[in-house]
N, C-alpha and C positions, 0 to 999 in steps of 0.2 A: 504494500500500500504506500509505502514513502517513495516508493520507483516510481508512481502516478504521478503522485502529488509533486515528487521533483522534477516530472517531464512537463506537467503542468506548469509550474512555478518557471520552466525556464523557456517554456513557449510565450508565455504570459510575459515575461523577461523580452524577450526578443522583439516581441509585437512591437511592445512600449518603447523600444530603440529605432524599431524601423517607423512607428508614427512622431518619434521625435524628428526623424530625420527628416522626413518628409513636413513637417510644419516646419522647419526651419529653413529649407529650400523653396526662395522665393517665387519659384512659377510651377510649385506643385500646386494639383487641387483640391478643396476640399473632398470633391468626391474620394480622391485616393484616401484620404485621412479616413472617410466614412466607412472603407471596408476592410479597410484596420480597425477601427474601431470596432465595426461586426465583429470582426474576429476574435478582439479580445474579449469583449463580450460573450460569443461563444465558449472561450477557453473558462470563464470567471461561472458560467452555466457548468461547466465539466464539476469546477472543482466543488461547487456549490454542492451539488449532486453526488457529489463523492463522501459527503457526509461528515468530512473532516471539517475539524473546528481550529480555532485557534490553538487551544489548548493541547492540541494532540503533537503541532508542527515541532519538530527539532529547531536546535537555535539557530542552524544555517539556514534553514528555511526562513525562517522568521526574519533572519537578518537580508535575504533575498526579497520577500514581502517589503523589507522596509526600505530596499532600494526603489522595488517598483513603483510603492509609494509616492518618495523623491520627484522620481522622472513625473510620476501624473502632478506633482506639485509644481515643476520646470513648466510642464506643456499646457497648462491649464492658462497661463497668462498671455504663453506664446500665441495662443490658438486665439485670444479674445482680441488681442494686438491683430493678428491677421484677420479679424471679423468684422472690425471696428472700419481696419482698411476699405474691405470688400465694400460697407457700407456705407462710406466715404464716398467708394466710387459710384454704387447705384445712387444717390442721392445727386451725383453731378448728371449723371446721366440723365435724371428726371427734372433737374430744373433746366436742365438744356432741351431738352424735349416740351418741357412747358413754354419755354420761350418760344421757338419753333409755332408751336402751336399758335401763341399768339398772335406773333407776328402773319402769319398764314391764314389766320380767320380777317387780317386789315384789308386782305384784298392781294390780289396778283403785286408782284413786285421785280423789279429787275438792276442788277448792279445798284442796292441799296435805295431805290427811288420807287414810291409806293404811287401807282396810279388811279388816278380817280375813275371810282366809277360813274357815275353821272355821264347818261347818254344827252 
């Protein structure tokens, strides 16, 4: 049962390296992050289900728990800095688009000169 639990703990290990990696590297996507996240989710359903508790883990275990910890402590900020970003960017995109809009309901225009309509 500790052979589970430590294949677990170092899958679970791994994930949390490779979604660090990936929120750190500025033209990945969230989608990538998203199915790392399944995954580690999935792994944290294994161990769940495995019925082991805190109290049963040996201390290497437990000091591997308290790294992976660490990392969701790292990535948790990282990820809201890059969310913050993302919606930095949609909010430019929507006041550009509203303007647009505006501007395009005054009527036809050309090289910045708006014409009248009055036949």
């Amino acid at each position: 049962m500790d052979q589970t639990v430590d294949v677990l703990l170092d899958r679970l290990f791994e994930a949390s390296l490779r979604l660090e990696q990936a929120v750190i590297k500025e033209e990945s996507e969230p989608d990538d992050w998203l199915a790392i996240l399944d995954e580690r989710e999935e792994i944290v359903l294994q161990f769940q289900g495995s019925g082991i508790t805190g109290f049963m883990l040996t201390a290497a275990q437990r000091e591997q728990l308290g790294k992976i910890n660490e990392l969701n402590q790292r990535l948790i900020p990282l990820m809201d800095e890059r969310k913050q970003g993302v919606q930095k960017q949609l909010n430019n995109v929507q006041r550009s688009k509203q303007a647009m809009h505006s501007y395009n309901d005054e009527g036809p225009s050309g090289y910045g000169a708006f014409f009248d309509r009055k036949n």
